[in-house]
PDB file of N, CA, C, O and CB in Angstrom:
ATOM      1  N   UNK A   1     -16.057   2.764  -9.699  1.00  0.00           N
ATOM      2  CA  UNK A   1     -16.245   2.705  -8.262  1.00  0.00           C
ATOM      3  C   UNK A   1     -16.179   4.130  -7.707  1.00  0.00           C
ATOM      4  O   UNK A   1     -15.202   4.872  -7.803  1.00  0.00           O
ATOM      5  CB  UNK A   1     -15.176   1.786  -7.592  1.00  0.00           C
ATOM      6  N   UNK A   2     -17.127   4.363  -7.224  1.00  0.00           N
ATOM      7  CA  UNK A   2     -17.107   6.027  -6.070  1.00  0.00           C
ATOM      8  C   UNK A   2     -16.522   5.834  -4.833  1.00  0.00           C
ATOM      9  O   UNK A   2     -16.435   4.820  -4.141  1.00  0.00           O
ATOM     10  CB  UNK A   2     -18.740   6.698  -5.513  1.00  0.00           C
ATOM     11  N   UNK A   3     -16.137   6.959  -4.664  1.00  0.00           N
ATOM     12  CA  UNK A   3     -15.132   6.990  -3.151  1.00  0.00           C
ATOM     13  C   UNK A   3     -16.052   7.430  -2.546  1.00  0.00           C
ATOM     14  O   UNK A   3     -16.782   8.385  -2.811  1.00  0.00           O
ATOM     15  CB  UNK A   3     -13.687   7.934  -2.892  1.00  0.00           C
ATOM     16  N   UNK A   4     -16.044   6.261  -1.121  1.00  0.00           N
ATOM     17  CA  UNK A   4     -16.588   6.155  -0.018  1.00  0.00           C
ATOM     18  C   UNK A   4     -15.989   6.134   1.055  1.00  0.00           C
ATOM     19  O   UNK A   4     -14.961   5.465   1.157  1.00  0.00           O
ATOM     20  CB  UNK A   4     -17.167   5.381  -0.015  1.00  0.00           C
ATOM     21  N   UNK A   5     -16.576   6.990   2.298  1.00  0.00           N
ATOM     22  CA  UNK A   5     -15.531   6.411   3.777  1.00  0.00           C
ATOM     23  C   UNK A   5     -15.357   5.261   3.724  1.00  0.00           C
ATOM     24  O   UNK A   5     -16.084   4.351   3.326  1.00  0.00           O
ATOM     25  CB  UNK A   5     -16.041   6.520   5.288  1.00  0.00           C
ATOM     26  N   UNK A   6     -14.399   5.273   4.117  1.00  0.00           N
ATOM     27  CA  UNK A   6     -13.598   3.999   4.261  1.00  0.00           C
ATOM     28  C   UNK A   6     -13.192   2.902   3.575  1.00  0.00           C
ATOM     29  O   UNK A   6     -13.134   1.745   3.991  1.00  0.00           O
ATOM     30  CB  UNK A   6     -13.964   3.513   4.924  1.00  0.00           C
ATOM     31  N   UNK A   7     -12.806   3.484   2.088  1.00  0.00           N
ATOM     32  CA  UNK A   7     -11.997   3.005   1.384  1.00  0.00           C
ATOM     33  C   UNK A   7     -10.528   3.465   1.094  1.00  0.00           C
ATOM     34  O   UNK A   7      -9.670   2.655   0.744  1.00  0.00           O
ATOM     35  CB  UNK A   7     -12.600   2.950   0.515  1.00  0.00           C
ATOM     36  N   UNK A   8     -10.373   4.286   1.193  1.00  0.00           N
ATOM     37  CA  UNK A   8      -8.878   4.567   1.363  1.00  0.00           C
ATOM     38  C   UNK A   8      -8.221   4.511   2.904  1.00  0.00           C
ATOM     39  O   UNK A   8      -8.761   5.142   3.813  1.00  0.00           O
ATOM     40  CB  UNK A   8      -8.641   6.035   0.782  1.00  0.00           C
ATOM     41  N   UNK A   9      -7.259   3.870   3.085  1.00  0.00           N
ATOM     42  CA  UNK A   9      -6.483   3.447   4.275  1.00  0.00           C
ATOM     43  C   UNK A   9      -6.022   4.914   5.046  1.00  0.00           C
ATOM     44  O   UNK A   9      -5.515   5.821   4.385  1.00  0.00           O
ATOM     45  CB  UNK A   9      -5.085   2.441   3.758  1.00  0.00           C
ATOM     46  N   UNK A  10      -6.153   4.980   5.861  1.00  0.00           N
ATOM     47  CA  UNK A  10      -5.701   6.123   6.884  1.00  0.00           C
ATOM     48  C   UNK A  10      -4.832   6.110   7.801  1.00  0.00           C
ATOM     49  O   UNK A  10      -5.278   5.213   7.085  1.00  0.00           O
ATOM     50  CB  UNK A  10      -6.532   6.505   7.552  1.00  0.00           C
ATOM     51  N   UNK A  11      -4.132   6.127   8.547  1.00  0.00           N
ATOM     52  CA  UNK A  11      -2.891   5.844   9.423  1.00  0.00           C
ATOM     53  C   UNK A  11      -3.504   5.748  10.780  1.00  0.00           C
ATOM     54  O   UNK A  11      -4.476   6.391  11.175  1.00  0.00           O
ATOM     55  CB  UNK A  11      -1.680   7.029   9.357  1.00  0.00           C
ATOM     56  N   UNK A  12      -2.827   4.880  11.431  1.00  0.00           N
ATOM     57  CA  UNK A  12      -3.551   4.573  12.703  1.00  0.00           C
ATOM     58  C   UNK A  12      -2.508   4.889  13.786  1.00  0.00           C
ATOM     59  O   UNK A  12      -2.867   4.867  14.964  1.00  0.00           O
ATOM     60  CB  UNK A  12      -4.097   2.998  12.786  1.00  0.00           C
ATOM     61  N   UNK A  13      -1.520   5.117  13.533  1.00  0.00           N
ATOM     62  CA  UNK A  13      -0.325   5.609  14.071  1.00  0.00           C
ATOM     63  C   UNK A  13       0.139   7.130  14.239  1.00  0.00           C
ATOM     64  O   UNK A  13       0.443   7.843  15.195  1.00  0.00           O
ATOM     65  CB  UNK A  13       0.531   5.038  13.359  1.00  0.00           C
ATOM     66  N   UNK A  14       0.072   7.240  13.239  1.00  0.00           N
ATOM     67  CA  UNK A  14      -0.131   8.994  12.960  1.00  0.00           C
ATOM     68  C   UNK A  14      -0.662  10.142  13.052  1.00  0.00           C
ATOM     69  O   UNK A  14      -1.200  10.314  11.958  1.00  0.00           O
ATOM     70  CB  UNK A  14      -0.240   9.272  12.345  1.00  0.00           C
ATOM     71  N   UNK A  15      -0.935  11.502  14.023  1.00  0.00           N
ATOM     72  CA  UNK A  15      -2.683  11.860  13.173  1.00  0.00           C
ATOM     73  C   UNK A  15      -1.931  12.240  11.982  1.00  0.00           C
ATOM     74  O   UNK A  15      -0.749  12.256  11.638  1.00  0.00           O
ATOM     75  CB  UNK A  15      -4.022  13.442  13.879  1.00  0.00           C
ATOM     76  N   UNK A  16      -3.692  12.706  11.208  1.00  0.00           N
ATOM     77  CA  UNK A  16      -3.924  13.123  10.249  1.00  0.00           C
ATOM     78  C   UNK A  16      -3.232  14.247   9.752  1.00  0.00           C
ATOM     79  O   UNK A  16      -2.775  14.414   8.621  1.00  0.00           O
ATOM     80  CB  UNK A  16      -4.938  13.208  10.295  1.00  0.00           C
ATOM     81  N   UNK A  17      -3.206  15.034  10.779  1.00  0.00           N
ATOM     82  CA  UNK A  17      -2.544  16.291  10.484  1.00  0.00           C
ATOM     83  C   UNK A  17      -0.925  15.990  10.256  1.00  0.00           C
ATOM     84  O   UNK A  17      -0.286  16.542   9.360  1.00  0.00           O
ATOM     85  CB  UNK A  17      -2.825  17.357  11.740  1.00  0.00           C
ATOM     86  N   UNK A  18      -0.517  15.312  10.922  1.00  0.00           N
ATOM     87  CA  UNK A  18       0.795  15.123  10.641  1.00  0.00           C
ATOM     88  C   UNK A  18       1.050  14.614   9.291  1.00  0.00           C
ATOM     89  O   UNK A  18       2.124  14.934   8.782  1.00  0.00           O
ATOM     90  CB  UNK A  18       1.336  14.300  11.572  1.00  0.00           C
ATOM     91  N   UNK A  19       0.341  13.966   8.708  1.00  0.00           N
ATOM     92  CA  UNK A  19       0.001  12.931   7.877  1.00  0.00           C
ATOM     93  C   UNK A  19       0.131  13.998   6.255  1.00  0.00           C
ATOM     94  O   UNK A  19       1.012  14.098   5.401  1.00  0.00           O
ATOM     95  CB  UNK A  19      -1.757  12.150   8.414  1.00  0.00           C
ATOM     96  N   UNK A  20      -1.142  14.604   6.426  1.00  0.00           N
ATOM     97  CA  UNK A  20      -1.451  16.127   5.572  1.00  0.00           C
ATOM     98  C   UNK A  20      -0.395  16.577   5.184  1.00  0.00           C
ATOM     99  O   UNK A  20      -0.019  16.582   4.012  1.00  0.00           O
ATOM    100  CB  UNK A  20      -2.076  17.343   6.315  1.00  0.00           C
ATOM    101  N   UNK A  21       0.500  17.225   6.616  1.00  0.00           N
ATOM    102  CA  UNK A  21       1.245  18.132   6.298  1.00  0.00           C
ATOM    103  C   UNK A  21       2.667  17.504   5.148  1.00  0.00           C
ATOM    104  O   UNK A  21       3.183  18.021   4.157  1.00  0.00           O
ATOM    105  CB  UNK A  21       1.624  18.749   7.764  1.00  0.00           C
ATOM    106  N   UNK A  22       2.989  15.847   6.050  1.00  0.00           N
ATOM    107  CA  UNK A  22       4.232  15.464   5.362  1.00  0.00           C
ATOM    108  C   UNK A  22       3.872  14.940   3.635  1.00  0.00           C
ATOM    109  O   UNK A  22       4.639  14.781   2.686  1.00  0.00           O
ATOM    110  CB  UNK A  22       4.957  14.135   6.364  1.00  0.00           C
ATOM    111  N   UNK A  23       2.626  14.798   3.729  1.00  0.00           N
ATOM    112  CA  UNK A  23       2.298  14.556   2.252  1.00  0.00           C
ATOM    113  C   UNK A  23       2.513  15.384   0.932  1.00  0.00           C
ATOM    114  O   UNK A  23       2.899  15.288  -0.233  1.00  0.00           O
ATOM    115  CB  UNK A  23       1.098  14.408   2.255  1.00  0.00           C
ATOM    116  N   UNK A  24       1.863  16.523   2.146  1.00  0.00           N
ATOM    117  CA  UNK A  24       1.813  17.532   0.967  1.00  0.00           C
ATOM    118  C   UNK A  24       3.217  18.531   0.619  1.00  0.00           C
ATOM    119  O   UNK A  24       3.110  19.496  -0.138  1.00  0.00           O
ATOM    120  CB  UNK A  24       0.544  18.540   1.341  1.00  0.00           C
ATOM    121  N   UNK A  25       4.486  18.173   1.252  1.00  0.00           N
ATOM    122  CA  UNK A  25       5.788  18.297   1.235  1.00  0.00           C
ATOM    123  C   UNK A  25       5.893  19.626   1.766  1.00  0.00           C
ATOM    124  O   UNK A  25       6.791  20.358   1.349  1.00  0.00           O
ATOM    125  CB  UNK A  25       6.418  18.054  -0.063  1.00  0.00           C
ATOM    126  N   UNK A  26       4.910  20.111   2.822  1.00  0.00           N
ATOM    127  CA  UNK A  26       5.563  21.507   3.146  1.00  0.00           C
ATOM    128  C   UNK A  26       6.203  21.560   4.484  1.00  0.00           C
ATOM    129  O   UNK A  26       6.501  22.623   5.030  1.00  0.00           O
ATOM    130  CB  UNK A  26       4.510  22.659   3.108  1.00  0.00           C
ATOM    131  N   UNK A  27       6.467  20.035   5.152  1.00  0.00           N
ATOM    132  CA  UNK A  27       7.436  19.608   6.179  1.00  0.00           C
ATOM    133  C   UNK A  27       7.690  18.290   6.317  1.00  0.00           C
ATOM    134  O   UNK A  27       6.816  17.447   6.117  1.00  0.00           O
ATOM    135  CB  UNK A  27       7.096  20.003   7.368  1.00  0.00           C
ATOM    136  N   UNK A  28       8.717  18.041   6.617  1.00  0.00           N
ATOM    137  CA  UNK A  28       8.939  16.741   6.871  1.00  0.00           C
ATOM    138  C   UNK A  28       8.901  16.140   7.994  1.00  0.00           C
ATOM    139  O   UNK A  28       9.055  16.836   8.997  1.00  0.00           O
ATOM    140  CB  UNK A  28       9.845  16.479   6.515  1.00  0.00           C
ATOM    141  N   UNK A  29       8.725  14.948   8.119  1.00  0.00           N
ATOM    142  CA  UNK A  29       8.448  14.445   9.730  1.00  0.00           C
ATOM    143  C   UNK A  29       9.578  14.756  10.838  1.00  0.00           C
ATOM    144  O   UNK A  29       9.239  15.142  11.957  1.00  0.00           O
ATOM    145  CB  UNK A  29       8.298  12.752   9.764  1.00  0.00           C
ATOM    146  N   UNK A  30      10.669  14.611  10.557  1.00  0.00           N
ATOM    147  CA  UNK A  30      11.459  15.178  11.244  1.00  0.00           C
ATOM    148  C   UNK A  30      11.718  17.152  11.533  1.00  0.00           C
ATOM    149  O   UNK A  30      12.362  17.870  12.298  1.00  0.00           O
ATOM    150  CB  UNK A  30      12.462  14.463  10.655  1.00  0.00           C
ATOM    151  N   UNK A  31      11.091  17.257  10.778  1.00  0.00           N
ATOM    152  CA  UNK A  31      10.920  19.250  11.252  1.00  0.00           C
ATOM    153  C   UNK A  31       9.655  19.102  11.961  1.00  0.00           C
ATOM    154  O   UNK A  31       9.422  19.914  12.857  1.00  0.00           O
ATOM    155  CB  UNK A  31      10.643  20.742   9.655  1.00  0.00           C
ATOM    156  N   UNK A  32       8.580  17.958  11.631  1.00  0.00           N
ATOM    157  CA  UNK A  32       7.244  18.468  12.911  1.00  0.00           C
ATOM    158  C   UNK A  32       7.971  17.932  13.991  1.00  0.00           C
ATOM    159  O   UNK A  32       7.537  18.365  15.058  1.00  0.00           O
ATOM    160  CB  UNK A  32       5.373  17.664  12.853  1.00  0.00           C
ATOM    161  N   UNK A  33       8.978  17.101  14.121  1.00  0.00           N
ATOM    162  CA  UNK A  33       8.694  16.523  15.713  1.00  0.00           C
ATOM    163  C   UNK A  33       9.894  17.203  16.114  1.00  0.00           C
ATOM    164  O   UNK A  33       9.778  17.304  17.336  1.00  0.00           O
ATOM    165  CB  UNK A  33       8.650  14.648  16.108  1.00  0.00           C
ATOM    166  N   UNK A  34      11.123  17.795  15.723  1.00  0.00           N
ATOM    167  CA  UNK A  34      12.251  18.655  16.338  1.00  0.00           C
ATOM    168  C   UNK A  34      12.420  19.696  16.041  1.00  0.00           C
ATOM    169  O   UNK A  34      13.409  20.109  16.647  1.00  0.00           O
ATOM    170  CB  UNK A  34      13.322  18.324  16.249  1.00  0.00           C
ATOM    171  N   UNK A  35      11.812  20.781  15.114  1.00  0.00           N
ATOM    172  CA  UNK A  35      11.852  22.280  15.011  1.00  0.00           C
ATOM    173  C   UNK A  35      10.285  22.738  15.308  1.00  0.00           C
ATOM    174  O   UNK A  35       9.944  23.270  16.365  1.00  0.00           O
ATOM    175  CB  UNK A  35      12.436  22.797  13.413  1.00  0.00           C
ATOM    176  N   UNK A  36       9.355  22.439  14.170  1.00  0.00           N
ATOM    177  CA  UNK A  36       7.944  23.014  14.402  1.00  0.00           C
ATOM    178  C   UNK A  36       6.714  22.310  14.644  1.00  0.00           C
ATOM    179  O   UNK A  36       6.080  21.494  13.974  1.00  0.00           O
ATOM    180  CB  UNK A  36       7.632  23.689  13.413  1.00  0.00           C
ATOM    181  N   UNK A  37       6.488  22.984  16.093  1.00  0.00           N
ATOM    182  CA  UNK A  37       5.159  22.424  16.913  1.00  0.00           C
ATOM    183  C   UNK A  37       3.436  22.406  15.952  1.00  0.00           C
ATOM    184  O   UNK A  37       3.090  22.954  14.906  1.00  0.00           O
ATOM    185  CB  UNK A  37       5.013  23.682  18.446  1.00  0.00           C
ATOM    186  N   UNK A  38       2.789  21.606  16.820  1.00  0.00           N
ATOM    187  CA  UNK A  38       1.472  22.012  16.686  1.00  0.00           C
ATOM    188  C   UNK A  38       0.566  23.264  15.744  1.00  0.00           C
ATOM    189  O   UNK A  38      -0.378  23.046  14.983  1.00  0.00           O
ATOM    190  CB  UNK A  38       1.338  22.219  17.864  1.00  0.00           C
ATOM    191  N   UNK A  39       1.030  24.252  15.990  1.00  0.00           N
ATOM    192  CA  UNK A  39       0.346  25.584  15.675  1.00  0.00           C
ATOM    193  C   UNK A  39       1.303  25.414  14.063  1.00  0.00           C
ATOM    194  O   UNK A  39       0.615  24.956  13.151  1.00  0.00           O
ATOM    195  CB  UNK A  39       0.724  27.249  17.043  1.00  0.00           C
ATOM    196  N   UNK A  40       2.162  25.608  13.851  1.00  0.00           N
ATOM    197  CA  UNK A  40       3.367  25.643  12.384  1.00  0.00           C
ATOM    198  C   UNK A  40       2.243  24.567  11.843  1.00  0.00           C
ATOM    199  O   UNK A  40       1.352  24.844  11.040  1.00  0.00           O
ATOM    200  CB  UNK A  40       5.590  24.904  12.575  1.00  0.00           C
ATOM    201  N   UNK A  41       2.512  23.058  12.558  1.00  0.00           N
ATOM    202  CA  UNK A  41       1.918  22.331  10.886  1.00  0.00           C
ATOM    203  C   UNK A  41       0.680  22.578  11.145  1.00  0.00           C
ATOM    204  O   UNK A  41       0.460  21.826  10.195  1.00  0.00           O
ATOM    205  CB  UNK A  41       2.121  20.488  10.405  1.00  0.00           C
ATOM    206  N   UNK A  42      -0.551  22.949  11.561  1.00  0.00           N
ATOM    207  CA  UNK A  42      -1.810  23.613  11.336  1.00  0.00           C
ATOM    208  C   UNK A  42      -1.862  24.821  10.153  1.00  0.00           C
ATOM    209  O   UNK A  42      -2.621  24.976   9.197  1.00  0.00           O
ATOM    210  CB  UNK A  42      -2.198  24.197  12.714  1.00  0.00           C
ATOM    211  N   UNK A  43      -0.795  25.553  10.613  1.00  0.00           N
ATOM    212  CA  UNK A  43      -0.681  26.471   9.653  1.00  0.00           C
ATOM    213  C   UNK A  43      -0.262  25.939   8.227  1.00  0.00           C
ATOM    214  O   UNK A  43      -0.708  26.311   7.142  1.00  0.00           O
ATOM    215  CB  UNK A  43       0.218  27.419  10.138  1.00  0.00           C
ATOM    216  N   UNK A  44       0.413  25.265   8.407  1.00  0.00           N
ATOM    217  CA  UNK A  44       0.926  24.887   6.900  1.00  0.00           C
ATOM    218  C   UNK A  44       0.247  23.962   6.336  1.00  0.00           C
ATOM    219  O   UNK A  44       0.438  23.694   5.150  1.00  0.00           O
ATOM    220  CB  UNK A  44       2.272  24.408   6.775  1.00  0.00           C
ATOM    221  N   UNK A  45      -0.758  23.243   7.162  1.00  0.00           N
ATOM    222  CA  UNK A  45      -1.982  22.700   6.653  1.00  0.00           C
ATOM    223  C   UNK A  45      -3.191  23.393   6.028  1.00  0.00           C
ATOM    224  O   UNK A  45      -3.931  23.018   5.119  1.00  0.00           O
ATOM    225  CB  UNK A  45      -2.426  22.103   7.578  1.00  0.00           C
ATOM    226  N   UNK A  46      -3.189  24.313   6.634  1.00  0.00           N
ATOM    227  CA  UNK A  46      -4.322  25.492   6.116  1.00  0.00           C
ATOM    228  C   UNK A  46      -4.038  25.896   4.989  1.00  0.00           C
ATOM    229  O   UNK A  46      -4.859  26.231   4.135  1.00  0.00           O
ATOM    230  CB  UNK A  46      -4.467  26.773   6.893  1.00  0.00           C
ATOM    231  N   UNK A  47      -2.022  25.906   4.807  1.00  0.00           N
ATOM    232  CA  UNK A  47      -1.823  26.698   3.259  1.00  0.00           C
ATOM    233  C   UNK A  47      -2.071  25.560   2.585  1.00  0.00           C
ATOM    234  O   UNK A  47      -3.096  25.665   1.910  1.00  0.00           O
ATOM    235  CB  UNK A  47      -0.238  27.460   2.762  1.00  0.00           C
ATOM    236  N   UNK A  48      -1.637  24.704   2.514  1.00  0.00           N
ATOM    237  CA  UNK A  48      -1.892  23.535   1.736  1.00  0.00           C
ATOM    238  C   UNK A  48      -3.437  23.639   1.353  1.00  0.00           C
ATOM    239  O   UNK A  48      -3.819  23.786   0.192  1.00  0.00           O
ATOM    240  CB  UNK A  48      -1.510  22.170   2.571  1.00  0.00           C
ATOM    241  N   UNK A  49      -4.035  23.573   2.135  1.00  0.00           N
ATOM    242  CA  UNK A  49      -5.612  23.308   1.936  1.00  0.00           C
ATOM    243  C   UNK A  49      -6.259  24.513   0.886  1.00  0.00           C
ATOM    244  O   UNK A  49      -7.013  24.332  -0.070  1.00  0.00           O
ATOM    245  CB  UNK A  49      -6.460  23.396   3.596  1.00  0.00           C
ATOM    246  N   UNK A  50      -5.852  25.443   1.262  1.00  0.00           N
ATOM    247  CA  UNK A  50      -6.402  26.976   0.449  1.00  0.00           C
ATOM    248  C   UNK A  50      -5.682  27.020  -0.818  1.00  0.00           C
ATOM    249  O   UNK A  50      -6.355  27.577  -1.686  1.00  0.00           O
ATOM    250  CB  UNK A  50      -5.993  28.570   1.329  1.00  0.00           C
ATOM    251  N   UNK A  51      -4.176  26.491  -1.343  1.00  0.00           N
ATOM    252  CA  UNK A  51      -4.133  26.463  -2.118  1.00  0.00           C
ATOM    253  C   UNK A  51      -4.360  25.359  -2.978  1.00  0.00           C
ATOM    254  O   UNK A  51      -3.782  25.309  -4.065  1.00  0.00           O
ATOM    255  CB  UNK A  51      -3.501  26.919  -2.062  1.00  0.00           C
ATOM    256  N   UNK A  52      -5.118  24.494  -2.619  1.00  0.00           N
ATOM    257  CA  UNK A  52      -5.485  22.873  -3.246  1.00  0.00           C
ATOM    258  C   UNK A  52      -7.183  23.355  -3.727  1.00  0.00           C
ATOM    259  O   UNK A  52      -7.582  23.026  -4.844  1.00  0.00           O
ATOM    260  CB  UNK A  52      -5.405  21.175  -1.635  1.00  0.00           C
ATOM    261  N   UNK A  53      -7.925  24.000  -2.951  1.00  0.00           N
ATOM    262  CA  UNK A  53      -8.975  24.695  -3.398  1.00  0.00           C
ATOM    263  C   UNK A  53      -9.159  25.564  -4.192  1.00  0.00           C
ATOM    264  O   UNK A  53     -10.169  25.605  -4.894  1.00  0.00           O
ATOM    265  CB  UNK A  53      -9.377  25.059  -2.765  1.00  0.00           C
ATOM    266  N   UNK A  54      -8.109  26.527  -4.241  1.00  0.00           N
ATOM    267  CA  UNK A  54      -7.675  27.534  -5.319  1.00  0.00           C
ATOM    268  C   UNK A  54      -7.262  27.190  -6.566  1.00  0.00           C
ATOM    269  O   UNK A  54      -7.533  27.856  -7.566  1.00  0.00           O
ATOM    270  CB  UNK A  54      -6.704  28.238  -4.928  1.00  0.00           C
ATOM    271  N   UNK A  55      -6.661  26.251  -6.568  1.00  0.00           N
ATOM    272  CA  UNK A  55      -5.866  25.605  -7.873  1.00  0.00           C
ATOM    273  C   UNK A  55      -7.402  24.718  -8.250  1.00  0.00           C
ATOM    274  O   UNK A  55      -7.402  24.482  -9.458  1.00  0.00           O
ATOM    275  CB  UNK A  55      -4.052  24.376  -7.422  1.00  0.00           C
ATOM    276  N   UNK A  56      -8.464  24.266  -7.682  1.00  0.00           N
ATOM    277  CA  UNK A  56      -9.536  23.694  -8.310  1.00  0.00           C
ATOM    278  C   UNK A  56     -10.553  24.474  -8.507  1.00  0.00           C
ATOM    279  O   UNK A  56     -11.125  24.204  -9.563  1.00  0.00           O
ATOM    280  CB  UNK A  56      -9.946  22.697  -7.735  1.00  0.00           C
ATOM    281  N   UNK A  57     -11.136  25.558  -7.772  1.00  0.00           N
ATOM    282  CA  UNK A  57     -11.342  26.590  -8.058  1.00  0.00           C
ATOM    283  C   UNK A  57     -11.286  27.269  -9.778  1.00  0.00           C
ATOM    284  O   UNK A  57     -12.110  27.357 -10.688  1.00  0.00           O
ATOM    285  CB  UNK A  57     -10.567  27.025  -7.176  1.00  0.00           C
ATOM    286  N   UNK A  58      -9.903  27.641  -9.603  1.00  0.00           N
ATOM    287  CA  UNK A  58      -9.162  28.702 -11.194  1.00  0.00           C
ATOM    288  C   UNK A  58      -9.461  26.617 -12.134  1.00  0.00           C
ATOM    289  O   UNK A  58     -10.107  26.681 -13.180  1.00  0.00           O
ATOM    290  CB  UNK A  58      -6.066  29.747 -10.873  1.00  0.00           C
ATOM    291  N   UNK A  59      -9.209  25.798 -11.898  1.00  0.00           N
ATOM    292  CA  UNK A  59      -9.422  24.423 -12.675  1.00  0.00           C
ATOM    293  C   UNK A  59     -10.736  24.770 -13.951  1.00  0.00           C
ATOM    294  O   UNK A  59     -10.870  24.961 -15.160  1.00  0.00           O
ATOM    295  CB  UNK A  59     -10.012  23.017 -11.330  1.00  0.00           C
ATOM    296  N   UNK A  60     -11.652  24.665 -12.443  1.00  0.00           N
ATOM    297  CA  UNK A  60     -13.163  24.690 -13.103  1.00  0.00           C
ATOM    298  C   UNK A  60     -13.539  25.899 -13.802  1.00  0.00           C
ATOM    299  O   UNK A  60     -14.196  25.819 -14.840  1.00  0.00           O
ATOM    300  CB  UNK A  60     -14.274  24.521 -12.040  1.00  0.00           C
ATOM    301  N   UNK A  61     -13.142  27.133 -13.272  1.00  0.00           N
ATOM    302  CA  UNK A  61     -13.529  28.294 -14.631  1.00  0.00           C
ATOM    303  C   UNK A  61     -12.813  28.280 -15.382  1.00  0.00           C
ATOM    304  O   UNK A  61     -13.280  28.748 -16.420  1.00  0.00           O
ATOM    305  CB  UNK A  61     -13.617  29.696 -14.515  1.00  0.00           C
ATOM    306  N   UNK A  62     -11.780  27.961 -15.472  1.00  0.00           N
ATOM    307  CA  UNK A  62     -11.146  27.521 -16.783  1.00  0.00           C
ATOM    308  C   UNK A  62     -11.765  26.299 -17.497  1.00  0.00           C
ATOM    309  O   UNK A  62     -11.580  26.224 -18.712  1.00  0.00           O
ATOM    310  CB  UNK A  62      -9.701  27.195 -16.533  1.00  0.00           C
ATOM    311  N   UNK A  63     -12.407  25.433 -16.944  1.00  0.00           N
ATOM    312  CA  UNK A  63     -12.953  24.744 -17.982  1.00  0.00           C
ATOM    313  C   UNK A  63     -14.370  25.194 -18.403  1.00  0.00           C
ATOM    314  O   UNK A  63     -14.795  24.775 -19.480  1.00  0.00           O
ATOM    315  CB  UNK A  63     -12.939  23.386 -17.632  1.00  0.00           C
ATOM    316  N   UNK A  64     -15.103  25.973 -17.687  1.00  0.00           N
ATOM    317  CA  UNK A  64     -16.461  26.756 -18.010  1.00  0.00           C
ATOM    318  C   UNK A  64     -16.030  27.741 -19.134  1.00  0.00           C
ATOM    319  O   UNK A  64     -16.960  27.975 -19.905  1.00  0.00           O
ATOM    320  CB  UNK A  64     -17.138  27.640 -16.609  1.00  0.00           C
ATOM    321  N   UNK A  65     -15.211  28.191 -19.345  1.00  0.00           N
ATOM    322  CA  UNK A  65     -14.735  28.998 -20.004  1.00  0.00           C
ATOM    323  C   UNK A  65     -14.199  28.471 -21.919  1.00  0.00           C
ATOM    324  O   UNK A  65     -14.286  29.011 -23.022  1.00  0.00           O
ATOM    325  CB  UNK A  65     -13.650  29.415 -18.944  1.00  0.00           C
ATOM    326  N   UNK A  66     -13.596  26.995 -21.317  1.00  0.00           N
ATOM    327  CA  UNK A  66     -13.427  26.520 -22.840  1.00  0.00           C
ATOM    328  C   UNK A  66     -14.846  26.033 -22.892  1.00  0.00           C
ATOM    329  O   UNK A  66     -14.939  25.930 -24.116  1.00  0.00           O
ATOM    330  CB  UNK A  66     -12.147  25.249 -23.236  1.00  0.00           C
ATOM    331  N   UNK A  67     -15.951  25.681 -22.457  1.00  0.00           N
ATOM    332  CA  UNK A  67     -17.189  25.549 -23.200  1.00  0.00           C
ATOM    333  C   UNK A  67     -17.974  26.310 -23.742  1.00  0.00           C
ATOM    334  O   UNK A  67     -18.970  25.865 -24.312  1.00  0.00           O
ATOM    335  CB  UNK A  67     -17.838  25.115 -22.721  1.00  0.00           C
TER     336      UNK A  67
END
């Protein structure tokens, strides 16, 4: 089966971003909503994101490389 919109469940309660950030463990829901605003988990969404690309990135020439 290929992944298509709208097969994986998304939060309807939540945004996304909030969602992102607590997933990817670089805050927890309780530090976005009583220490760091808006702009913090954007940012720490962005690191998340650049290093999730990076790590697949260095993935794939490393596997071009064992062929």
């Amino acid at each position: 089966m290929s992944l298509k919109k709208g097969v994986l469940a998304e939060p309807v309660n939540v945004s996304v971003i909030v969602k992102d950030v607590v997933e990817s463990g670089y805050a927890t829901y309780v530090e976005l909503s009583t220490v760091l605003g808006l702009e913090d988990a954007m940012n720490l969404l962005e690191i998340h994101q650049v290093t999730e690309y990076n790590k697949r990135i260095i993935e794939d020439i490393q596997k071009d490389n064992r062929s």
